[in-house]
C-alpha positions as CSV (number, residue, x, y, z in Angstrom):
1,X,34.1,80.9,-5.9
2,X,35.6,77.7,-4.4
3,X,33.6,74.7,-5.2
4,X,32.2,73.1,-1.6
5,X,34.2,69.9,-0.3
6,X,32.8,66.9,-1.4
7,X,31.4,65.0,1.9
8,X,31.3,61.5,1.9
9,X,28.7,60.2,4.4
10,X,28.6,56.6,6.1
11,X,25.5,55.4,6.0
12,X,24.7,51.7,8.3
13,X,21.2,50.8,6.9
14,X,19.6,47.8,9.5
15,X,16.8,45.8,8.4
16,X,14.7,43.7,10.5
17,X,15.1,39.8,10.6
18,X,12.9,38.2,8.3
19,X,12.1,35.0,8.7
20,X,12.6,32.1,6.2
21,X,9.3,30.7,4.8
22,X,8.1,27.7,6.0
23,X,8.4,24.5,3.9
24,X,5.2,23.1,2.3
25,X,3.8,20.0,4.1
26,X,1.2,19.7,1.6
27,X,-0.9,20.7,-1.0
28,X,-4.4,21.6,-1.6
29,X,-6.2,21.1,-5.3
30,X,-9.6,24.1,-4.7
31,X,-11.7,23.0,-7.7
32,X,-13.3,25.9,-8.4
33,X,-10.8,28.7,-7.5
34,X,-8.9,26.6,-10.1
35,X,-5.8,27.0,-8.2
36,X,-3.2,24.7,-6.4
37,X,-1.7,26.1,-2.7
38,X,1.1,24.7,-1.2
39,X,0.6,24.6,3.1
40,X,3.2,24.7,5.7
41,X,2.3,22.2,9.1
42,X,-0.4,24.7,10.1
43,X,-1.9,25.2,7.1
44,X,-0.6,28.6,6.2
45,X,-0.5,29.2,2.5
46,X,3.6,29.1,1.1
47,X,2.5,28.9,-2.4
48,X,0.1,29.4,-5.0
49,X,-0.6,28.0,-8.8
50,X,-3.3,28.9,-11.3
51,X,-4.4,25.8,-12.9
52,X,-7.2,25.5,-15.7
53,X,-10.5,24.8,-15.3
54,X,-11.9,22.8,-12.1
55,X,-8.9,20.8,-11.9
56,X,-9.7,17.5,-9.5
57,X,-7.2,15.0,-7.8
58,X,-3.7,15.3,-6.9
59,X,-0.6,12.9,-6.6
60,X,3.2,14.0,-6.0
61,X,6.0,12.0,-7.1
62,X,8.9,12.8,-4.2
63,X,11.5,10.8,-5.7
64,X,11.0,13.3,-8.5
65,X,9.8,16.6,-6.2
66,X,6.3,16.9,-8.7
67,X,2.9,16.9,-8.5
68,X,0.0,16.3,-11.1
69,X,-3.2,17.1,-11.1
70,X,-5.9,15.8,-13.3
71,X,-7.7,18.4,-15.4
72,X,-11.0,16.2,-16.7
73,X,-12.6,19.4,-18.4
74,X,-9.9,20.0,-20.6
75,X,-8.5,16.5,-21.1
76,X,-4.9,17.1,-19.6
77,X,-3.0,16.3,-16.4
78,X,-0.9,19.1,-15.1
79,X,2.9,18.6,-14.2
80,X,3.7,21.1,-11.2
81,X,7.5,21.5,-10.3
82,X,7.5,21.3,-6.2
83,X,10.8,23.4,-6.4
84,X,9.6,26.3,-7.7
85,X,5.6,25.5,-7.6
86,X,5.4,26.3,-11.1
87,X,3.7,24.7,-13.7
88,X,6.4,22.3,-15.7
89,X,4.4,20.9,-18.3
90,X,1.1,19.2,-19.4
91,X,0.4,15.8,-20.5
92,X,-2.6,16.0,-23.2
93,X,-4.2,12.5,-22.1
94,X,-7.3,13.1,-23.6
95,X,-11.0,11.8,-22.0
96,X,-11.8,13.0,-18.4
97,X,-8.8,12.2,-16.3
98,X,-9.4,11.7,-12.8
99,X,-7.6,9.4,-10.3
100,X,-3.9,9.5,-10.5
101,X,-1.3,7.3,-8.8
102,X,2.8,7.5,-9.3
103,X,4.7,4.2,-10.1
104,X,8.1,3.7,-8.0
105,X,10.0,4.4,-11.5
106,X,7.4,7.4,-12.2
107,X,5.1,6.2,-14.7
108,X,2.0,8.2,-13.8
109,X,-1.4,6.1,-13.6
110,X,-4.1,8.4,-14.9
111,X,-8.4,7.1,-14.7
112,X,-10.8,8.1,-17.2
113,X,-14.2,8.8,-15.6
114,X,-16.0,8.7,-18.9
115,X,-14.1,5.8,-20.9
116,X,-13.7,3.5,-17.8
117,X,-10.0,3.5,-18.6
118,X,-6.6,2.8,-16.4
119,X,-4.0,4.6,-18.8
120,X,0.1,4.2,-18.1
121,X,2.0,7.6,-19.0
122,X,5.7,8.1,-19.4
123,X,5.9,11.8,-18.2
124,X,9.5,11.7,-19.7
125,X,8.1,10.4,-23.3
126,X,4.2,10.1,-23.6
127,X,4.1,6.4,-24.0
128,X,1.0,5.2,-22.8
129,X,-0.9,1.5,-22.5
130,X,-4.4,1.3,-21.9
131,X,-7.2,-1.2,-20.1
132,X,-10.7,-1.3,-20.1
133,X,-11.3,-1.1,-16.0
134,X,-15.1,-0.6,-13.8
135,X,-17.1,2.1,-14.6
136,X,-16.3,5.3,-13.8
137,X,-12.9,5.2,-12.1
138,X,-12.9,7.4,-9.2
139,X,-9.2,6.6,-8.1
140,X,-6.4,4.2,-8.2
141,X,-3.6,2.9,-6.0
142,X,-0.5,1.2,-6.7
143,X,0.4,-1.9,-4.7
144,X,3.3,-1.7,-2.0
145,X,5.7,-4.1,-4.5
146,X,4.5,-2.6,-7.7
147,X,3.0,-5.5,-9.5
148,X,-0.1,-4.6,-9.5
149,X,-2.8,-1.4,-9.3
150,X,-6.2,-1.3,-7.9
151,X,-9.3,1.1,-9.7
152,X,-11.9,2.4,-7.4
153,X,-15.2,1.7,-10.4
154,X,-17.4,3.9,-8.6
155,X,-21.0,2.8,-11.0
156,X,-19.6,-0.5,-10.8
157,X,-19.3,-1.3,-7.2
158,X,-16.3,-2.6,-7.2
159,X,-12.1,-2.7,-7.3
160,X,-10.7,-3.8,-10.3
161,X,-6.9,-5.3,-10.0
162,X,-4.7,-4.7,-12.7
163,X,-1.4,-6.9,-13.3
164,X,1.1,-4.4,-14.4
165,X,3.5,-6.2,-16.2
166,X,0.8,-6.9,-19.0
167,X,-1.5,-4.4,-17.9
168,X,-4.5,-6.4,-17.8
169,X,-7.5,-6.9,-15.3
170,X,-6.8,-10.0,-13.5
171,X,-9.5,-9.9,-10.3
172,X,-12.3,-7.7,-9.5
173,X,-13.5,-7.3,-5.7
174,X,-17.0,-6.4,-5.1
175,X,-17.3,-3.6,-2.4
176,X,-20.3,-1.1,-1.2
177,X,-22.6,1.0,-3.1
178,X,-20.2,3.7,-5.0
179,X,-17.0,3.4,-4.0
180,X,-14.6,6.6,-4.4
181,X,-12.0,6.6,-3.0
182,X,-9.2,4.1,-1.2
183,X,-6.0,4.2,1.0
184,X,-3.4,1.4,1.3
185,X,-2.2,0.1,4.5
186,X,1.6,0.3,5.5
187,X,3.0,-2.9,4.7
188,X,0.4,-3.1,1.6
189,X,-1.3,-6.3,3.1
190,X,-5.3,-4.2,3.3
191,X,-6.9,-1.9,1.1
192,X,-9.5,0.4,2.1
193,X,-12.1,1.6,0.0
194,X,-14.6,4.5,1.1
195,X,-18.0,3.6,-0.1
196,X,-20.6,6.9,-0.4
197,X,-24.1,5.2,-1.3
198,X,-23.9,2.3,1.6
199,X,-22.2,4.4,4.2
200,X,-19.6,2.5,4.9
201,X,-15.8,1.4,4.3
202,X,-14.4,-1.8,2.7
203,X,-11.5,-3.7,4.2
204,X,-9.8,-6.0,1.5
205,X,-7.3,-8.2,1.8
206,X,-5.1,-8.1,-0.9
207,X,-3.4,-11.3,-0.9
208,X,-6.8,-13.5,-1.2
209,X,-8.5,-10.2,-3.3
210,X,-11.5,-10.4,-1.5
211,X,-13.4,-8.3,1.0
212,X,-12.9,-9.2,4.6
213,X,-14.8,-6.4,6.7
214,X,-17.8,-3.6,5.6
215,X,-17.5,-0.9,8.3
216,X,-20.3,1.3,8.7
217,X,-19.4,5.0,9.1
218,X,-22.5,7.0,8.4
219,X,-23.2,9.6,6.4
220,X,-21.7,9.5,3.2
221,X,-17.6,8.5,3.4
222,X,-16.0,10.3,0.8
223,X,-12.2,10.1,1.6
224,X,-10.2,7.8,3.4
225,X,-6.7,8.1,5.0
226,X,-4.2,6.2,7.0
227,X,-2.0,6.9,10.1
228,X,1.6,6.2,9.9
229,X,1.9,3.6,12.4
230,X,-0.8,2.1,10.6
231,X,-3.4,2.2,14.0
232,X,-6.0,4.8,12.8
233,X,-8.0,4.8,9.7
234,X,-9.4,8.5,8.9
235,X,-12.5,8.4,6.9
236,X,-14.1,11.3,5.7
237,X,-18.1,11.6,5.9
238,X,-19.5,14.4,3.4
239,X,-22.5,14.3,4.5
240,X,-22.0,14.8,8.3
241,X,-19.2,17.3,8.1
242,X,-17.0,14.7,10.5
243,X,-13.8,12.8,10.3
244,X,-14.7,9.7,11.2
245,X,-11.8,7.5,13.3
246,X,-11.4,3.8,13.3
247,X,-9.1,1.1,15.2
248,X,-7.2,-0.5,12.0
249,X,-6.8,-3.4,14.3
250,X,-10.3,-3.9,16.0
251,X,-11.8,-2.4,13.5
252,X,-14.2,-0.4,16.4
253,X,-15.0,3.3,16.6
254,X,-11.9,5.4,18.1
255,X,-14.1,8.8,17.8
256,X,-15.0,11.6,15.3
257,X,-14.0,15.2,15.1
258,X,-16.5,18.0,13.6
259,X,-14.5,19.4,10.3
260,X,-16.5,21.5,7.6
261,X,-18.7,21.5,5.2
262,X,-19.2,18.6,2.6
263,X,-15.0,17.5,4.0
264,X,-13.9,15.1,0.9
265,X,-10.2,14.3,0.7
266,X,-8.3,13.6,3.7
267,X,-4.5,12.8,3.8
268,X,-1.9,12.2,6.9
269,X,0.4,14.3,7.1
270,X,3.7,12.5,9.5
271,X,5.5,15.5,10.5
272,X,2.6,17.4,11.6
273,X,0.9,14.5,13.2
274,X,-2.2,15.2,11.7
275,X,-4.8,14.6,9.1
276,X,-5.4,17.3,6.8
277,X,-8.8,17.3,5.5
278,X,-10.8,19.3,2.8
279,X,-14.0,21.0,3.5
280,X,-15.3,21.6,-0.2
281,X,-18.5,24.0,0.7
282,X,-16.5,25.5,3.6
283,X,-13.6,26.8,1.6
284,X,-11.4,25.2,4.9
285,X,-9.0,22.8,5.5
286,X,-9.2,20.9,8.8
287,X,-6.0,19.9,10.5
288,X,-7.3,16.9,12.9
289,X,-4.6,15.6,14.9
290,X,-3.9,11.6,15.0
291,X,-5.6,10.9,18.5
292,X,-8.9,13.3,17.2
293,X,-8.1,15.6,20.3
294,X,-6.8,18.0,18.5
295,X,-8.6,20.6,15.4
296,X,-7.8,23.1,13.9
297,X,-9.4,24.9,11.2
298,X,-7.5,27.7,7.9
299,X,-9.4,29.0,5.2
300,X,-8.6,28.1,1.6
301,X,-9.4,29.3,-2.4
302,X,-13.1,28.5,-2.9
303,X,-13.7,24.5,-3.4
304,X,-11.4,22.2,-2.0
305,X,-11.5,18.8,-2.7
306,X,-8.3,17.0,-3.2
307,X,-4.8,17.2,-1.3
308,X,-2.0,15.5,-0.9
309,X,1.4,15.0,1.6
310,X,4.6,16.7,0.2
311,X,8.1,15.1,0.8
312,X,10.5,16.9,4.1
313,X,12.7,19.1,2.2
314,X,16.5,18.3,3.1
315,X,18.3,21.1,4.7
């Protein structure tokens, strides 16, 4: 018996377009999912990093496409590759690191809520340099010329301003009752501190290190965020579930948008036009556009409290 002809059949296989994912705008630290999510401009989760336990704030170095995020139950900051949104390392600190800031040269700036410490880390080779700051240190910002960094000493009511070139304490500013958190004006001139216990938020002037303005904002302001064009200030108010507006140049009301549930962090987010804000008993973040007008609400892992704007990603 003949063996059947081999036939060769052509085969065209078509697949639907897929569409490419959307780039991160910005990232969202859920404290007691344990996890880190990266979010495109409408909030839709693009990533998604298991963290240890109840990790807290959040900082991204763009220079350097990283983020850390401060780990104060186990002592450690996490390094988080923005590339890949995988974990890249972790810097053993030690205490209970809280507030974190990036230097221009990216020396990370790391607060110790139980030591009332400001600690300098070389991410690249673990050198560190440590001063004795305010009372549990809630947050810190670096100064637009990177000379000097401001704590937030929450049980201390005050800033503390630390000269970097020695790292010393060279000025402390008396602000409300338990400050928390603070956002820096464009063109570094103001500080803004929230203040939860008084219900209001601190203007500073930087240049004569003293405050200038106490806003009251009700409720119990928990984060604080600035517009690009520096005209809005976005302050977060816990207690009220709002995001509260204000005229950086009158200083007067410019309105309030309803978010969630005990909102804490709030960050601006320039390409999307919007502050993004996180609604830690809601398991929400609320995308509140510049002019208030707009809001929008996406759910999140379970206990959001931090975030933080990621650099546009070059085509």
């Amino acid at each position: 018996m003949r063996a059947p002809a081999a036939v060769l059949l052509a085969l065209t296989l078509t697949f639907p377009a897929v569409a490419a994912p959307r780039p991160a705008a910005f990232v969202v630290v859920s404290q007691a999912a344990g996890v880190v999510t990266g979010r495109d401009g409408e909030g839709a989760e693009t990533a998604r990093l298991a963290l240890d336990k109840a990790p807290a704030a959040v900082v991204v170095d763009a220079a350097r496409r990283r983020a850390y995020v401060s780990e104060p139950e186990v002592g450690a900051v996490a390094v988080v590759d923005l590339d890949g949104f995988a974990r890249a390392g972790t810097l053993a600190v030690g205490g209970q690191p809280f507030g974190l800031a990036v230097r221009p040269a990216g020396r990370l700036l790391v607060t110790d809520w139980s030591a009332d410490t400001l600690t300098e880390v070389d991410p690249a080779g673990g050198a560190a340099r440590t001063v004795a700051v305010g009372q549990a240190p809630s947050a810190v910002v670096v100064g637009p010329d990177d000379r000097f960094a401001y704590t937030v000493d929450r049980e201390a009511d005050q800033v503390s301003v630390v000269d970097l070139s020695d790292f010393s304490v060279v000025a402390t500013v008396d602000v409300g009752r338990a400050p928390f958190a603070a956002a820096l004006a464009p063109g570094g001139r103001r500080l803004y501190v929230a203040n939860v216990q008084s219900s209001d938020l601190s203007v500073i002037d930087l240049a004569f290190r003293r405050e200038i303005a106490r806003i009251p904002i009700g409720g119990m302001p928990y984060g604080v965020a600035i517009s690009p064009d520096g005209g809005r200030i976005a302050v977060t108010d816990q207690e009220g579930g709002r995001l509260v507006l204000i005229d950086a140049r009158s200083l007067a009301p410019a309105g309030a948008a309803t978010v969630g549930d005990y909102a804490e962090g709030v960050v601006a987010l320039p390409a999307v036009g919007a502050f993004a804000v996180a609604n830690w008993f809601s398991d929400t973040v609320s995308l509140v556009g510049f002019d208030g007008r707009s809001v929008s609400h996406v759910p999140v892992p379970k206990g959001p409290r931090m975030l933080a704007a990621l650099p546009a990603v070059e085509e």
